[in-house]
N, C-alpha and C positions, 0 to 999 in steps of 0.2 A: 307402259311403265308400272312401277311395282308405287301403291300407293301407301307409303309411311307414315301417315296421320293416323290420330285417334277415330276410330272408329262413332261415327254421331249415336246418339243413344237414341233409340225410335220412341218417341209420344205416341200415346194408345191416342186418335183423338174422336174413336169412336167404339162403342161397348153395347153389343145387343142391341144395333140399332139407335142406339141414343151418342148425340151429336156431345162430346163432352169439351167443358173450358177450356181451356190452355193458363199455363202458369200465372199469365200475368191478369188472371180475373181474383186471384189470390195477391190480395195487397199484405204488404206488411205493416201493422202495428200494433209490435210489440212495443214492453215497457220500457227497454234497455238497448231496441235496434237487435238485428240478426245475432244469433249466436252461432259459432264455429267452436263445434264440438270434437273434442282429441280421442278419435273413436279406439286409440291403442288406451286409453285410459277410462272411457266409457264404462260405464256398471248402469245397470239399474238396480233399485233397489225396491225389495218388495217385504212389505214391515207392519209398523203399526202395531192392533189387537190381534196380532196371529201366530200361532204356537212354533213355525218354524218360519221365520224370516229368510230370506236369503237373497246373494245378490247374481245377477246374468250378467257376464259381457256381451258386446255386439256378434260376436261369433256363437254363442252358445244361443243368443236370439235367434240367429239366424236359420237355426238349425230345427226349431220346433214348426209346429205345424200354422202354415198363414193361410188365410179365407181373404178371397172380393170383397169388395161393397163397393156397388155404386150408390151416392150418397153426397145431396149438394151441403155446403156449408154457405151460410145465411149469417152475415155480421150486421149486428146493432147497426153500424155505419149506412145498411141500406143496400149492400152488393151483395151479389150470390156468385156461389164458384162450384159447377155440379161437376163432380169429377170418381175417377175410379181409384179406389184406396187398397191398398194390399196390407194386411197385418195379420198378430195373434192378437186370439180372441183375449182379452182381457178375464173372464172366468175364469180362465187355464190358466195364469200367472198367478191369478186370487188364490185357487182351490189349495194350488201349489201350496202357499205358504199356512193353511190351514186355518183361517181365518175366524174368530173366538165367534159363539154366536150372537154375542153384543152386537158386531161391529153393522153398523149400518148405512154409513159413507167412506166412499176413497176419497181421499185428497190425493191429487197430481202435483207433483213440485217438477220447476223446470228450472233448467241452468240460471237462468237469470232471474230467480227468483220469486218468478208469478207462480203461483197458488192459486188450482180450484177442485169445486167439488163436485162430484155426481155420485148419487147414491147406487146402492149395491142389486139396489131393486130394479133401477134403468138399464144396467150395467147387466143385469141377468136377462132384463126382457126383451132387449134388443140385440143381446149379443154380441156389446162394442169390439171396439178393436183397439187395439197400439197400431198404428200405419206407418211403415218404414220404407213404402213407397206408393207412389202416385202418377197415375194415366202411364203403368210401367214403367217405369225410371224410379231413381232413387231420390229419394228425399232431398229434393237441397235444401241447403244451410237454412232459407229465409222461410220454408214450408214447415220447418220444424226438425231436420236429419238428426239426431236419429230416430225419435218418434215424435208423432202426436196422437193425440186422442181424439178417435172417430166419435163426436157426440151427435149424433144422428138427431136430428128437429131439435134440437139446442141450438144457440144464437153460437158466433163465432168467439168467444170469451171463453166457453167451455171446453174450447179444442185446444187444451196445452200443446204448446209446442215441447221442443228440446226438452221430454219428460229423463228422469231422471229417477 
């Protein structure tokens, strides 16, 4: 018989040899509890000290160029979650907007309102990412959909979710 379900979305749950978490080693605790973001109305916005601001929707994200990282995240709380991250490099959203030579931290804002920073120097040396998906699948709601920020040996505080 002809089978009319949704097709399951496959979990990567191994990469290069390396054995990687599953969702549920990623806890939620956020400030406000999950956000479910209206991806028809989605923008990010990219601003601040820089000469041409401008805003992406999730289609036009999608369309630029995304890099791997394997790369565990390490929460203050004491758990670790090592998993494989798909995004754009963060530089290339930066350069984009042309950024004054003052400027010397991003702040990330997220739907619900948490705010953090890493500066432009981390963010060049490591080559972060926005990750719009994870262990191959998409971002769900409570990982942060539609992005979060890959803060590579940063504690788990620093990886905004639902950026913005």
């Amino acid at each position: 018989g002809t089978n009319d379900g949704p097709l399951d979305e496959v979990v990567v749950r191994e990469y290069q040899g390396v054995k990687l978490d599953d969702l549920s080693a990623f806890r939620e605790n956020s400030i406000k509890g999950v956000q479910y973001v209206n991806i028809e109305e989605y923008a990010l916005k990219i601003g601040g000290l820089a000469e041409t601001p401008y805003f992406m929707n999730y289609t036009e994200l999608q369309e630029l160029q995304h890099v791997e990282r394997l790369v565990t995240l390490h929460c203050v709380e004491g758990w670790t979650a090592k998993m494989l991250w798909e995004g754009i490099p963060l530089m290339n959203l930066i350069e984009k907007a042309d950024p004054d030579d003052r400027a010397t931290n991003v702040i990330f804002k997220s739907t619900d309102g948490y705010t953090t920073i890493l500066t432009l120097d981390y963010i060049r040396e490591r080559n972060s990412i926005l990750a719009g998906s994870l262990n191959g699948i998409e971002l769900p709601p409570a990982q942060g959909f539609p992005l979060i920020v890959v803060a590579d040996d940063r504690l788990g505080y620093k990886w905004a979710r639902w950026v913005e």
